[in-house]
gemmi code that builds the backbone of each chain (N, CA, C; Angstrom):
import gemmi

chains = {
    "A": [
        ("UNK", (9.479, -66.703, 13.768), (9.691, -65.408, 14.409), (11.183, -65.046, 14.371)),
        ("UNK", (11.457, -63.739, 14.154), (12.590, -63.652, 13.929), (13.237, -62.819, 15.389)),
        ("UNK", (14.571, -63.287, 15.939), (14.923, -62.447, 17.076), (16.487, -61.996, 16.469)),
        ("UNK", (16.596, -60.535, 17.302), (17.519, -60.076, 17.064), (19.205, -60.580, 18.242)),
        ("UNK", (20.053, -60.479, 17.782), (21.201, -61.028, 18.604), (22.192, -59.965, 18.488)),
        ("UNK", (22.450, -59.008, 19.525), (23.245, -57.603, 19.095), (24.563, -58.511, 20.044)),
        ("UNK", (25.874, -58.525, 19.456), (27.430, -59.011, 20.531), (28.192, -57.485, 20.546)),
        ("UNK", (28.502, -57.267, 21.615), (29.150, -55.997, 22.117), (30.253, -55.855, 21.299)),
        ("UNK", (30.533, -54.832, 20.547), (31.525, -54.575, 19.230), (32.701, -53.882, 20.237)),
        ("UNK", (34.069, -54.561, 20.280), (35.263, -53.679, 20.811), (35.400, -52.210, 19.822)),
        ("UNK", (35.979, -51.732, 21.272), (36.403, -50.344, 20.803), (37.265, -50.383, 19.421)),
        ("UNK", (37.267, -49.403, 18.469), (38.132, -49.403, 17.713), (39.623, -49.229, 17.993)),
        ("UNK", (40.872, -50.004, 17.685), (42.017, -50.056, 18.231), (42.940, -49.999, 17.074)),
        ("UNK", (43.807, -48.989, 16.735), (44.569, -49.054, 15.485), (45.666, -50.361, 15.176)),
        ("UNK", (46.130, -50.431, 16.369), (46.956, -51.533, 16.375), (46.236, -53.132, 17.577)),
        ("UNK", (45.854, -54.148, 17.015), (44.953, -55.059, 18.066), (46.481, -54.809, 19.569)),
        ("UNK", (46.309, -55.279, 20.829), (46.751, -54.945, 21.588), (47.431, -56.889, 21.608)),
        ("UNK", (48.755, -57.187, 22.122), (49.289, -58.273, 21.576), (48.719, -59.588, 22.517)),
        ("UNK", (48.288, -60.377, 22.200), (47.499, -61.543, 23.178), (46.238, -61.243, 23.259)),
        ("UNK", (45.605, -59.989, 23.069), (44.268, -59.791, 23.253), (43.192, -60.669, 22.364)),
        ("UNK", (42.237, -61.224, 22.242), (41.608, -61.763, 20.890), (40.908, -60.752, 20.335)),
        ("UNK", (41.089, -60.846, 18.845), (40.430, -59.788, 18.577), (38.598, -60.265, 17.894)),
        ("UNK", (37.586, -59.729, 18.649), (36.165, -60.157, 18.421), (35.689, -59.538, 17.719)),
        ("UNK", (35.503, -60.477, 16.706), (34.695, -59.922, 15.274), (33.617, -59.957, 15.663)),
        ("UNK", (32.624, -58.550, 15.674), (30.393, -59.029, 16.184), (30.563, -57.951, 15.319)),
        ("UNK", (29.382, -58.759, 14.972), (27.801, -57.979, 14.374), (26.774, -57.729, 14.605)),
        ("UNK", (25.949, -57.380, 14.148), (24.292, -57.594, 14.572), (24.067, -58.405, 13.333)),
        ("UNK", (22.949, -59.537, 13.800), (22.732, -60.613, 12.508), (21.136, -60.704, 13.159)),
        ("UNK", (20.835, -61.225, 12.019), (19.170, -61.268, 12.118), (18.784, -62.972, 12.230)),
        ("UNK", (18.158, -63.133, 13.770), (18.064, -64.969, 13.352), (16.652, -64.787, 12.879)),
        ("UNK", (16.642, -66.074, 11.871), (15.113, -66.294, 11.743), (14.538, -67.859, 12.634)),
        ("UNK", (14.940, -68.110, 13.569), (14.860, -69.471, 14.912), (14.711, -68.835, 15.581)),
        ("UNK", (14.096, -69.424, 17.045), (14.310, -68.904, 18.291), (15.769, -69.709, 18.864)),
        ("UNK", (16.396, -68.824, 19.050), (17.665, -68.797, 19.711), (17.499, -69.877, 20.549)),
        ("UNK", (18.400, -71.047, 20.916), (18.673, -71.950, 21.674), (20.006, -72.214, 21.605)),
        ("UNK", (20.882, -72.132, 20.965), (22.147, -72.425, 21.287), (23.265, -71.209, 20.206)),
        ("UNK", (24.357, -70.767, 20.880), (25.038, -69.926, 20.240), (26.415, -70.563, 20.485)),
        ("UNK", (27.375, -70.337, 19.351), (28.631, -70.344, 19.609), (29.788, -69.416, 19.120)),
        ("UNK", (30.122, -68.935, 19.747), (30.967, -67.960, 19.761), (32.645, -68.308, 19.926)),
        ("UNK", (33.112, -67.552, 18.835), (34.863, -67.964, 18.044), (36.024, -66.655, 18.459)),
        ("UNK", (36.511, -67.015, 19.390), (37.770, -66.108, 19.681), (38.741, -66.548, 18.591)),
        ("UNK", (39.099, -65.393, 17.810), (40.153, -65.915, 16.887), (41.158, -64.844, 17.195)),
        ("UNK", (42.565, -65.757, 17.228), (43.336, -65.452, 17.316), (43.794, -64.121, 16.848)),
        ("UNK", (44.306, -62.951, 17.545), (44.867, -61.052, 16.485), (45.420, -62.053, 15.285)),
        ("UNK", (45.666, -61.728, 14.663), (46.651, -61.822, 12.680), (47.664, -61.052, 13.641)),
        ("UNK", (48.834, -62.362, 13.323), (50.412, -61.647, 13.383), (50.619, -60.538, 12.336)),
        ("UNK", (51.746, -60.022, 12.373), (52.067, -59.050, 11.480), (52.416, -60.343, 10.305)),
        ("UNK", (52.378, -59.292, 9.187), (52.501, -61.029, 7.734), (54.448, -60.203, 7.941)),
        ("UNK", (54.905, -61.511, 7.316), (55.898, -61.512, 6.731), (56.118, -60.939, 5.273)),
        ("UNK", (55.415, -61.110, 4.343), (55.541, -60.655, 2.986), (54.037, -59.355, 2.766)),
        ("UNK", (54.765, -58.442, 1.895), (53.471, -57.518, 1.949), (53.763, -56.646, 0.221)),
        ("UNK", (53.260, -56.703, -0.740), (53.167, -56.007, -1.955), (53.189, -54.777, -1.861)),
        ("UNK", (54.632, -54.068, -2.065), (54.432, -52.206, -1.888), (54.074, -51.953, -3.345)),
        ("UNK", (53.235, -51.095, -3.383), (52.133, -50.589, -4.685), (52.945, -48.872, -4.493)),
        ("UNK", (53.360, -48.549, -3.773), (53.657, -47.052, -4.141), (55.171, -46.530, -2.972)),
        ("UNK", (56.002, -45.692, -3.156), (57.388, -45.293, -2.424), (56.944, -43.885, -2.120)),
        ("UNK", (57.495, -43.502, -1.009), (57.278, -42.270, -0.515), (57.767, -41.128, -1.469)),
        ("UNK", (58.061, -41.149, -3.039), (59.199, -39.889, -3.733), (58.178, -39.389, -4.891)),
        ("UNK", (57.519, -38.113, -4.911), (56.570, -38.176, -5.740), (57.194, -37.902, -6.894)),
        ("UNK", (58.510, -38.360, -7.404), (59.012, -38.003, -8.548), (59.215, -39.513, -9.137)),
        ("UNK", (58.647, -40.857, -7.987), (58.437, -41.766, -9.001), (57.361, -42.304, -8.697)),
        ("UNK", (57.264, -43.475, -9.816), (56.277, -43.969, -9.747), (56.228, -46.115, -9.705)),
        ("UNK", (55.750, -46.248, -8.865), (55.705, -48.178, -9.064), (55.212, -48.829, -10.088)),
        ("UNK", (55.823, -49.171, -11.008), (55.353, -49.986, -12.346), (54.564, -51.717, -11.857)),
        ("UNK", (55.465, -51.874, -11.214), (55.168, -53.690, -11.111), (54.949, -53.407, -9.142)),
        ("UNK", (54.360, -54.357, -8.530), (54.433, -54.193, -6.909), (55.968, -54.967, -6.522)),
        ("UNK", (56.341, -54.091, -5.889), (57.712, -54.850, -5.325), (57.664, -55.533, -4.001)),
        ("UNK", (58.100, -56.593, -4.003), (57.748, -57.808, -2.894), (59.107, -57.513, -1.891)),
        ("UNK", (58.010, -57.592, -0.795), (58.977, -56.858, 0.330), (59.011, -57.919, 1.662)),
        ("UNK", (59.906, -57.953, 2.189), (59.916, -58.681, 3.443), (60.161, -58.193, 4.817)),
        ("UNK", (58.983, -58.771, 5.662), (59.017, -58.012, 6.951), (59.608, -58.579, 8.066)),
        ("UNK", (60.807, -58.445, 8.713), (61.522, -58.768, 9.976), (60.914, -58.108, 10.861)),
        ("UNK", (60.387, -58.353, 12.307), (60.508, -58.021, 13.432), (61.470, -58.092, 14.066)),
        ("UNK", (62.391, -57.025, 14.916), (63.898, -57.209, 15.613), (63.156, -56.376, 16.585)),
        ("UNK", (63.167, -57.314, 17.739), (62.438, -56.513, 19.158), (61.802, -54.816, 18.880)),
        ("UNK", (61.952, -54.170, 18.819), (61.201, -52.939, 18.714), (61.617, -52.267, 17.378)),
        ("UNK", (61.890, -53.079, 16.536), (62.559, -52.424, 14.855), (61.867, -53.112, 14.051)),
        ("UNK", (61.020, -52.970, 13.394), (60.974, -53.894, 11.824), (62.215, -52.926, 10.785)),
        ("UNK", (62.455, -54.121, 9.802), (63.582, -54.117, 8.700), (62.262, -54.973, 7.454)),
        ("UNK", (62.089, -53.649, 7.034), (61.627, -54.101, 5.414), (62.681, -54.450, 4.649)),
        ("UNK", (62.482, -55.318, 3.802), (63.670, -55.174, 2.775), (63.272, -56.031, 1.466)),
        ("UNK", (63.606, -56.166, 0.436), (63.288, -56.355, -0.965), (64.606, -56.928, -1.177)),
        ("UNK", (64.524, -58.314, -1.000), (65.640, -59.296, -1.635), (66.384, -59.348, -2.201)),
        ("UNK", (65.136, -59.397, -3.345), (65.616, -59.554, -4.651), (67.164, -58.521, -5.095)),
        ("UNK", (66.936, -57.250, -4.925), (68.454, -56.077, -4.583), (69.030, -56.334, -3.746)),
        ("UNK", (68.394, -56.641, -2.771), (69.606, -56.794, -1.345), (69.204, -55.313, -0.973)),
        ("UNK", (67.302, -54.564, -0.598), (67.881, -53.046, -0.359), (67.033, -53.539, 0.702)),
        ("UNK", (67.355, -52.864, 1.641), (66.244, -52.781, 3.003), (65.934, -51.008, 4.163)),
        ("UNK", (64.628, -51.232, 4.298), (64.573, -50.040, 5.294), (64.192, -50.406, 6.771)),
        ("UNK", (64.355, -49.356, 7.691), (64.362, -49.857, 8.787), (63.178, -48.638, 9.429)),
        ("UNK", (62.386, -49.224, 10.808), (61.895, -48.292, 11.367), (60.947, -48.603, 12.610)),
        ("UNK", (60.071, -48.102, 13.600), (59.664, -48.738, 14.720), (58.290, -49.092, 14.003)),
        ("UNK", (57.716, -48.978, 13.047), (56.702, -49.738, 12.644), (56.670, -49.935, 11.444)),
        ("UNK", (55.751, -51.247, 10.420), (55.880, -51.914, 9.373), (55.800, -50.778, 8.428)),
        ("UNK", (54.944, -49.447, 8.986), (54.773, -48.292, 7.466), (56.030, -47.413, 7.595)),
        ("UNK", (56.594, -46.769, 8.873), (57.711, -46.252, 9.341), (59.209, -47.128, 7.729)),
        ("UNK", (59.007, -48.380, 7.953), (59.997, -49.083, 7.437), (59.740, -48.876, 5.896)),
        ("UNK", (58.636, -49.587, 5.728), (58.769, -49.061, 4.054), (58.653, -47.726, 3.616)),
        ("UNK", (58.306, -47.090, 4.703), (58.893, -45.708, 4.366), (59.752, -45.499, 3.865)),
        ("UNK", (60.800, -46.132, 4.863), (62.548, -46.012, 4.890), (63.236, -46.834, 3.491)),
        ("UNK", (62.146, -47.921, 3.304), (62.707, -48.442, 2.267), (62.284, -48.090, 1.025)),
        ("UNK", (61.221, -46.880, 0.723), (60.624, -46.734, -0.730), (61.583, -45.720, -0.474)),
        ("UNK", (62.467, -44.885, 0.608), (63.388, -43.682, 0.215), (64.575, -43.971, -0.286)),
        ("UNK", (64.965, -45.191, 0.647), (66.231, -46.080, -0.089), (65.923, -46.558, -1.573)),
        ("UNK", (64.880, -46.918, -1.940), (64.870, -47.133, -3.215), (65.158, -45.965, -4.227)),
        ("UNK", (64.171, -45.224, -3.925), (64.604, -44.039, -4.153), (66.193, -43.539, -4.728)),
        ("UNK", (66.852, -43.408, -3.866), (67.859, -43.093, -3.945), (69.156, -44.286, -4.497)),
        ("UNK", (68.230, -45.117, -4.479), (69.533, -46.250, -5.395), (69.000, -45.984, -6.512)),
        ("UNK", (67.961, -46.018, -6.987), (67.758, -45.311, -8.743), (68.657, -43.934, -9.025)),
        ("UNK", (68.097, -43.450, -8.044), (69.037, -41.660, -8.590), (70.675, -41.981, -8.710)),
        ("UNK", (70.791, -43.400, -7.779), (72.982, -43.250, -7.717), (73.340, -44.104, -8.968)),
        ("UNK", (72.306, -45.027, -9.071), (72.783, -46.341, -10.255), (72.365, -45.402, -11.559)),
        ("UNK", (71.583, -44.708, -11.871), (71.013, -43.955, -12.845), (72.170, -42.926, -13.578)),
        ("UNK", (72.754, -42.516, -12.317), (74.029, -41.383, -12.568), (75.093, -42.216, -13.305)),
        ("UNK", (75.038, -43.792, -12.421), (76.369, -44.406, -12.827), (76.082, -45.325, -13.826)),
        ("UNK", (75.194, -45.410, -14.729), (74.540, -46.387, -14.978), (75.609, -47.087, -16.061)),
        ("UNK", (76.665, -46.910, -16.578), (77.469, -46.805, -17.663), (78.721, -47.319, -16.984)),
        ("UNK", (78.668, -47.300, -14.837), (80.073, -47.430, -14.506), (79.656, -48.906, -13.978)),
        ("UNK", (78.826, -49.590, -14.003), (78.422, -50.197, -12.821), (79.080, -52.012, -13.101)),
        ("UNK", (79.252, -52.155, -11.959), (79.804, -53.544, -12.206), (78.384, -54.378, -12.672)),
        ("UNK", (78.530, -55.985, -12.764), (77.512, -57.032, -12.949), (76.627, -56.993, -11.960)),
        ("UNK", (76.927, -57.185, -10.805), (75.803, -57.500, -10.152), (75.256, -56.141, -9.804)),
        ("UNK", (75.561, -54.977, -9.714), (75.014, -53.812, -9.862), (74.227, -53.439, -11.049)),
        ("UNK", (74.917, -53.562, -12.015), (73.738, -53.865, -13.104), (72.387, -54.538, -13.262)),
        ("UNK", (72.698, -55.756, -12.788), (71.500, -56.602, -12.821), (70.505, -56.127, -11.443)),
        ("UNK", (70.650, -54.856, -10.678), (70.586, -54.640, -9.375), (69.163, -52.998, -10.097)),
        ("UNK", (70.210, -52.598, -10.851), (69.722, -51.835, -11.611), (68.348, -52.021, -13.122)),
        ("UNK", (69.107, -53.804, -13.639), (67.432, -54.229, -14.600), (66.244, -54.223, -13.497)),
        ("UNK", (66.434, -54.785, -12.811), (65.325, -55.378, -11.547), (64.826, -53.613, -11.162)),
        ("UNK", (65.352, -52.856, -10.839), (64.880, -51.560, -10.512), (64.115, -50.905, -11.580)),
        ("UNK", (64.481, -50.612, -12.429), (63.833, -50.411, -13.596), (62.509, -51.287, -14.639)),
        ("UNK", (62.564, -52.723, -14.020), (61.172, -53.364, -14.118), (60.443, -52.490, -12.913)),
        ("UNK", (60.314, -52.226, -12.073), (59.695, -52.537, -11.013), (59.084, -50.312, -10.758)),
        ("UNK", (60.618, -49.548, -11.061), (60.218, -48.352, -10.607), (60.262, -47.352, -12.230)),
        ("UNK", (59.770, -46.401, -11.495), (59.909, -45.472, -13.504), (59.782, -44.277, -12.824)),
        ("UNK", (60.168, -43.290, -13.546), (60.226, -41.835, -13.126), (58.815, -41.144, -13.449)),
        ("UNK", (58.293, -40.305, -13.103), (57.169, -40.134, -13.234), (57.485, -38.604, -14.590)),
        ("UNK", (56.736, -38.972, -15.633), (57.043, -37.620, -16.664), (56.541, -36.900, -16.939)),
    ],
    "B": [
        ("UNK", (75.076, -54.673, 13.980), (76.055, -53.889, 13.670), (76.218, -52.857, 14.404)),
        ("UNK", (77.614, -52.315, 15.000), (77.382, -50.920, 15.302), (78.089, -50.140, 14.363)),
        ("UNK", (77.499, -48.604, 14.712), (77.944, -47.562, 13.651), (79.269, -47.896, 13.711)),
        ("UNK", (79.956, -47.484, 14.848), (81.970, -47.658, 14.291), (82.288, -48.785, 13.841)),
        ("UNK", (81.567, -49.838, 13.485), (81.946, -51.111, 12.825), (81.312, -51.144, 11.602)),
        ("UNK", (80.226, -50.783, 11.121), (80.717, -49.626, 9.919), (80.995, -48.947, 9.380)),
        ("UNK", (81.801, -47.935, 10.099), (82.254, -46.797, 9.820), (84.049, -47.875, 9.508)),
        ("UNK", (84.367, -48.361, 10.325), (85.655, -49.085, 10.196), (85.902, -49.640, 8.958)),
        ("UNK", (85.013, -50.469, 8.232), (84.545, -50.957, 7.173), (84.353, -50.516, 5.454)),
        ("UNK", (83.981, -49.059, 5.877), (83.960, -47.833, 5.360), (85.211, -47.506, 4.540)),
        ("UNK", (86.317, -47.492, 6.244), (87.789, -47.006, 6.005), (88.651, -47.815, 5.630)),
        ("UNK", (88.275, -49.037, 6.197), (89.101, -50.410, 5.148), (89.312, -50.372, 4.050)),
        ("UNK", (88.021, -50.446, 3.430), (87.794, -50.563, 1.566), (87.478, -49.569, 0.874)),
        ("UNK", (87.620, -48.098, 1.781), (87.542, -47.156, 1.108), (86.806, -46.207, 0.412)),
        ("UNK", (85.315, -47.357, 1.300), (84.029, -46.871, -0.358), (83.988, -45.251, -0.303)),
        ("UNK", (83.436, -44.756, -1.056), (83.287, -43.621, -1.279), (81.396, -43.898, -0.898)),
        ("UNK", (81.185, -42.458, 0.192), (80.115, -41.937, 0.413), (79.957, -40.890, 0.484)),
        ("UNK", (78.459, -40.719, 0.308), (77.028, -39.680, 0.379), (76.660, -39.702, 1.615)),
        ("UNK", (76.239, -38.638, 2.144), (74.880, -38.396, 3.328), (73.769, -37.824, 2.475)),
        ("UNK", (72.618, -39.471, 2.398), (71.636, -38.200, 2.058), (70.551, -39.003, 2.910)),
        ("UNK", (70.061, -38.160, 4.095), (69.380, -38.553, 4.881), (70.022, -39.931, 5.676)),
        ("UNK", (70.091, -40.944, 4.785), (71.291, -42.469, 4.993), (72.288, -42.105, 4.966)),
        ("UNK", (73.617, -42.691, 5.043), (75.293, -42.119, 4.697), (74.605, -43.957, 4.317)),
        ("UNK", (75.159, -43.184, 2.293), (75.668, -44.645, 1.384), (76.571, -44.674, 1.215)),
        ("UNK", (77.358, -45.784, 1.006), (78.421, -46.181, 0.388), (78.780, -46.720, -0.324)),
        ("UNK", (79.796, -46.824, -1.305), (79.785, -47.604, -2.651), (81.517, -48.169, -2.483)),
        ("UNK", (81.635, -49.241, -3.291), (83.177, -49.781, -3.518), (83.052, -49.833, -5.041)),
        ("UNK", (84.059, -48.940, -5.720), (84.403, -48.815, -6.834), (85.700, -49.333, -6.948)),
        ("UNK", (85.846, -50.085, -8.113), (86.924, -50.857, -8.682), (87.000, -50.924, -9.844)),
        ("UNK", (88.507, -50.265, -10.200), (88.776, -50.509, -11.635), (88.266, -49.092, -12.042)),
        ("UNK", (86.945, -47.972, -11.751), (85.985, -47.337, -12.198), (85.020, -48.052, -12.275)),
        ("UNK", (84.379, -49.382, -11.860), (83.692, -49.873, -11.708), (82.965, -49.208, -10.226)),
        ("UNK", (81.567, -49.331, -10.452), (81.459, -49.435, -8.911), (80.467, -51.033, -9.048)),
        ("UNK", (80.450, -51.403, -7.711), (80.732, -52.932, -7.701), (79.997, -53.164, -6.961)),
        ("UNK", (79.734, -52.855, -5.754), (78.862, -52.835, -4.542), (78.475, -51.482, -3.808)),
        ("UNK", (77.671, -51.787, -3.046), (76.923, -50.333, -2.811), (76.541, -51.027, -1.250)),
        ("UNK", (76.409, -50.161, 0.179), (75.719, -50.517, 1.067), (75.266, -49.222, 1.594)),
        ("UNK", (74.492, -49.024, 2.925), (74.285, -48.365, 3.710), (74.147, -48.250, 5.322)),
        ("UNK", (74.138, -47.373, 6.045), (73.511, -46.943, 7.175), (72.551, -46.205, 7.097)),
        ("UNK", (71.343, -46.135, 8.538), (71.089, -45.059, 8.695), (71.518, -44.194, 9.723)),
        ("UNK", (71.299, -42.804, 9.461), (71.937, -41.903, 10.615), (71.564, -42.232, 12.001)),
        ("UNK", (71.753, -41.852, 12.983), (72.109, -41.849, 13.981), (72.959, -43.348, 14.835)),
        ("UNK", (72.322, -43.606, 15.982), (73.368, -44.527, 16.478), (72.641, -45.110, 16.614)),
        ("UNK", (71.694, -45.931, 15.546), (71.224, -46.871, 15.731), (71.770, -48.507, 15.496)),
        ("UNK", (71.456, -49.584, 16.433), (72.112, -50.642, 15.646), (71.335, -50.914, 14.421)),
        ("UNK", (72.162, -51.527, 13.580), (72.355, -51.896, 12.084), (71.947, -53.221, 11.951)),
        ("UNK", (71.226, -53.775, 10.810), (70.895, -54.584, 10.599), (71.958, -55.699, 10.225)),
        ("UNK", (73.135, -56.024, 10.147), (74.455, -56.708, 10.311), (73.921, -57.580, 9.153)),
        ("UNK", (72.952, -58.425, 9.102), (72.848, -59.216, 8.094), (72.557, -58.747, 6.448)),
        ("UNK", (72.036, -57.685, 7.016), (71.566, -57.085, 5.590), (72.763, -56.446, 4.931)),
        ("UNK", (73.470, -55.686, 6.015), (74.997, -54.922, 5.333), (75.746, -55.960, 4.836)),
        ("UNK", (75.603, -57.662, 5.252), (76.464, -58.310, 5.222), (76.172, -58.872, 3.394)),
        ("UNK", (75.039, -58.863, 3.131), (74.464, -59.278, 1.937), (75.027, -58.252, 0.751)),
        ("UNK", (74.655, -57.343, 1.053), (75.119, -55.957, 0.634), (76.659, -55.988, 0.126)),
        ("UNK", (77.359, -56.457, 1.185), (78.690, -56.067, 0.648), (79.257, -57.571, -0.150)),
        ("UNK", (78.425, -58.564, -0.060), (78.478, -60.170, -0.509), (79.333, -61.018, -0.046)),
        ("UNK", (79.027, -60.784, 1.646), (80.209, -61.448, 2.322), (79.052, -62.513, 3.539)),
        ("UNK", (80.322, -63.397, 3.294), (79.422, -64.491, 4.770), (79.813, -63.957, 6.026)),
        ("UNK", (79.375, -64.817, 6.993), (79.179, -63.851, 8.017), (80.646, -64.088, 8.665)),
        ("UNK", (81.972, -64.918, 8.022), (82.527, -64.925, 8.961), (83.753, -63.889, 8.215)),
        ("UNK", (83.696, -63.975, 6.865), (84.201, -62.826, 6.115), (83.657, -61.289, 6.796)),
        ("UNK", (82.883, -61.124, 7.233), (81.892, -59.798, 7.486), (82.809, -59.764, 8.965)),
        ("UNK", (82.940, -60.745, 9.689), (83.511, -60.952, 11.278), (85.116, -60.293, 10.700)),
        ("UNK", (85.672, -60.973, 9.641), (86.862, -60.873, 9.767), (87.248, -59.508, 9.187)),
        ("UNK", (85.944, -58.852, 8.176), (86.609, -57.121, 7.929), (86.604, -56.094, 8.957)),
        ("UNK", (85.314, -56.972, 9.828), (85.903, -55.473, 10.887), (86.178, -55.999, 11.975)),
        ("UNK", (87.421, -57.431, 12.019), (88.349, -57.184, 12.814), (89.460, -56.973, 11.459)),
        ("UNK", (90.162, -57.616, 11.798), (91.749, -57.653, 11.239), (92.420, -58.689, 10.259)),
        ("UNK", (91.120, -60.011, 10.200), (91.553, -61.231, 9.801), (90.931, -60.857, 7.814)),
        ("UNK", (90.569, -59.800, 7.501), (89.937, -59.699, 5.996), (90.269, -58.797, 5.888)),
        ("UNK", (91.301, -58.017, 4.397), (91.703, -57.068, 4.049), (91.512, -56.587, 3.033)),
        ("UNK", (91.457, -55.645, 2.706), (91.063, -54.907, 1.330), (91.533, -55.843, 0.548)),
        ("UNK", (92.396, -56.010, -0.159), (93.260, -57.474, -1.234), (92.678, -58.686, -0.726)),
        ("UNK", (92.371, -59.154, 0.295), (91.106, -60.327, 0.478), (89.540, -60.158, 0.151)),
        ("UNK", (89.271, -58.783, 0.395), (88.008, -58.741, 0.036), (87.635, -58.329, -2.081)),
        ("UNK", (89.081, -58.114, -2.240), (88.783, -57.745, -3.565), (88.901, -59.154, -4.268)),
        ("UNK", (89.551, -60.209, -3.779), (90.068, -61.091, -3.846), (88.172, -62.025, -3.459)),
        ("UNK", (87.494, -62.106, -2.647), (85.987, -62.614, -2.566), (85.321, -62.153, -3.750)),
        ("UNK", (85.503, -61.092, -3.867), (84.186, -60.431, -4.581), (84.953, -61.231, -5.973)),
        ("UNK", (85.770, -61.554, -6.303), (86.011, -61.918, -8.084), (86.164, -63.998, -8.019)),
        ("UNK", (86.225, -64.343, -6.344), (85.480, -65.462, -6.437), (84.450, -65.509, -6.780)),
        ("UNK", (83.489, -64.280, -6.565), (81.991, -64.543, -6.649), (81.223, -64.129, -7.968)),
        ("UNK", (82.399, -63.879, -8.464), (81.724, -63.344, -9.837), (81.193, -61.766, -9.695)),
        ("UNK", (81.730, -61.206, -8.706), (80.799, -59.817, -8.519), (81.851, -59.121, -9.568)),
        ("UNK", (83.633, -59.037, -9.497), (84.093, -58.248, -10.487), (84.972, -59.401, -11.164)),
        ("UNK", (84.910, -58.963, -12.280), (85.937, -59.801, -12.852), (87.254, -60.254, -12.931)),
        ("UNK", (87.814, -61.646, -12.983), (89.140, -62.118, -12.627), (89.989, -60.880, -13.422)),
        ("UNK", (91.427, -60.416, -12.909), (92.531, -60.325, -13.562), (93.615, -60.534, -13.132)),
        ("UNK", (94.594, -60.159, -14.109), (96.451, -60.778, -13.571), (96.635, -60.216, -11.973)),
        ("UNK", (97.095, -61.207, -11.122), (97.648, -60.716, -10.031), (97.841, -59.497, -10.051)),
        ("UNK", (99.084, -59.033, -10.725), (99.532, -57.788, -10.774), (98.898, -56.237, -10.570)),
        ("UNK", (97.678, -56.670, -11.021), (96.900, -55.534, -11.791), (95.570, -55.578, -9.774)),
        ("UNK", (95.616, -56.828, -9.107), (94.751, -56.799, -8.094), (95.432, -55.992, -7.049)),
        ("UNK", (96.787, -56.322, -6.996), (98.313, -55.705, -5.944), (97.737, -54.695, -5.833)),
        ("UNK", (97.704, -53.864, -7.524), (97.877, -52.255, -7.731), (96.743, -51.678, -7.575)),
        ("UNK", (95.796, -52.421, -7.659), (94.357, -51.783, -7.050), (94.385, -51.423, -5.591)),
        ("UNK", (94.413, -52.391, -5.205), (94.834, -52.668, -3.149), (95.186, -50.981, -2.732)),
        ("UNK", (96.895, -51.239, -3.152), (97.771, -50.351, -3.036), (97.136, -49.034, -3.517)),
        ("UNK", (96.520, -48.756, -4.586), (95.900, -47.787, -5.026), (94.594, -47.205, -4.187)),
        ("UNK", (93.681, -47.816, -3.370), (92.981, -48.179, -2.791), (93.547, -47.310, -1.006)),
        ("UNK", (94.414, -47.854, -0.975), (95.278, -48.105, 0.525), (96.229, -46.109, 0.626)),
        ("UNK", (96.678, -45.655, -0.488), (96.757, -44.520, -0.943), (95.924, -43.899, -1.154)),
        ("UNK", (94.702, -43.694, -1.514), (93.747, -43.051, -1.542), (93.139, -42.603, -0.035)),
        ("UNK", (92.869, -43.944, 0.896), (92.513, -43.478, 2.680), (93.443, -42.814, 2.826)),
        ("UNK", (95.078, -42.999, 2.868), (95.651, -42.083, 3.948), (96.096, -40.944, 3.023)),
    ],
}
model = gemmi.Model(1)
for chain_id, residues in chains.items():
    chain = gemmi.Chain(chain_id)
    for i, (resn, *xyz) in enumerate(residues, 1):
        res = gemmi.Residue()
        res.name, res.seqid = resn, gemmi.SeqId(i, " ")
        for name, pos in zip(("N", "CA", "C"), xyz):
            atom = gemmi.Atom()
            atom.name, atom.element = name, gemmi.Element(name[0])
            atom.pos, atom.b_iso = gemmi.Position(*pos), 0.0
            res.add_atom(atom)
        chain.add_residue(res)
    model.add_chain(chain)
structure = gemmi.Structure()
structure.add_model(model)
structure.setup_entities()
């Protein structure tokens, strides 16, 4: 005989609320008669540290390769930032930031692009890495 | 970081900046430009470590440009330890400085 087991589904919450657990239910179909259940509070998912940006806020470019980005929490600031250049954005939440940082990217293509002929070494090599990674859209 | 401690930083070495949406800044040498950092607008604090990467200084070099103990001719003087611009004759680092130091005021 088959019995049904409905677990009360939380409200939908855009952001989990911090310490809260967040309860994964379903409705599942047993085919037993129910005698013993166990039930798994799992821990919210911290914010990750590393996150693949696939696209920059500038619709005049475009992301060739995903650029690997790193996420700081600073009490009420995350600081995205992309290493590898040394570029980072800042903002009160993880999309706020790479916001800030696909505009900064942004705009270090348009300054290194202008100068591209003046640029010292490590600006250069600041500039290969940009150009794997971003392309102008044509 | 605070803004007037990069803004100080700014006026030390002279970079030449943009406001665009950010106020960037760049240190050009020689006609080189060499390094590049930023803010963003308002008075927000600054990420100190990241500007500090940015301009390719440790943190006690970064302590000492915006006090008094790291000077334009010291910091041009790091950056060609580090391979960021290339060595040349004393002479020719003086006249940058000085060239540099004439240009702020």
């Amino acid at each position: 005989m088959s019995q049904y087991l409905v677990l009360d589904q939380p409200k939908p919450e855009v952001v989990p609320s911090p310490g809260k657990p967040a309860i994964r239910s379903q409705p599942v179909v047993l085919q037993k008669v129910l005698q013993r259940i166990s039930v798994e509070f799992r821990k919210p998912e911290p914010r990750p540290t590393e996150i693949l940006l696939g696209t920059i806020n500038r619709c005049e470019f475009r992301v060739i390769k995903a650029i690997p980005v790193h996420l700081d929490a600073r009490g009420d600031t995350v600081v995205a930032s992309w290493q590898q250049v040394d570029e980072f954005g800042m903002g009160n939440s993880t999309s706020v930031a790479c916001d800030d940082l696909g505009h900064t990217i942004a705009e270090l293509y348009e300054s290194l692009e202008a100068d591209e002929s003046q640029l010292g070494p490590d600006l250069a090599g600041v500039w290969r890495v940009l150009k794997e990674h971003i392309a102008r859209r044509s | 970081m605070k803004v007037h401690e990069f803004e100080k930083i700014v006026n030390k070495l002279g970079l030449k900046t943009r406001n665009a949406g950010d106020r960037l800044a760049w240190f050009v040498y020689n006609g080189q430009t060499v390094v590049r950092t930023r803010r963003s607008q308002g008075n927000k604090e600054q990420p100190g470590d990241k500007i500090r990467q940015q301009l390719k200084l440790d943190e006690k070099q970064l302590a000492g440009l915006i006090g008094c103990e790291v000077s334009l001719e010291d910091y041009i003087n790091i950056l060609k330890d580090r391979k960021i611009i290339a060595a040349e004759p004393q002479s020719n680092s003086q006249q940058q400085a000085a060239q540099h130091k004439s240009t702020k005021a």
